[in-house]
N, C-alpha and C positions, 0 to 999 in steps of 0.2 A: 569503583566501577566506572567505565570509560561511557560519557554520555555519547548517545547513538543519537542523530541525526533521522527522526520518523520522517518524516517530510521529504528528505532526500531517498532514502529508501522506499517509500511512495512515487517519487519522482513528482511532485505537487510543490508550490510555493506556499512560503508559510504566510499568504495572503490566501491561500485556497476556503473556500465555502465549505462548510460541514458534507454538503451535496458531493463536492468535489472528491472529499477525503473519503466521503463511504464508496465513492464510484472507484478510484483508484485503488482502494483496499481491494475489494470485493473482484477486480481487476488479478490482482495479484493471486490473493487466494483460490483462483478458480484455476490461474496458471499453473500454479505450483502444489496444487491438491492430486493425494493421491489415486482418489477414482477416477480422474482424467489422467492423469499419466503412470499408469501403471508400470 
């Protein structure tokens, strides 16, 4: 299995704060969720 890079796919340094990485997830998720973008 090819190791995937979270951090980059977050767009977050992998110095980022737990605060950081649920903001930037949660970021993502809301973009790319299907009851926003039907």
């Amino acid at each position: 299995m090819e190791y995937k890079d979270y951090y980059k796919t977050l767009g977050i340094e992998k110095t980022a704060t737990p605060e950081q990485v649920k903001k930037a997830y949660r970021k993502l998720a809301r973009q790319y969720h299907p009851d926003v973008n039907p």
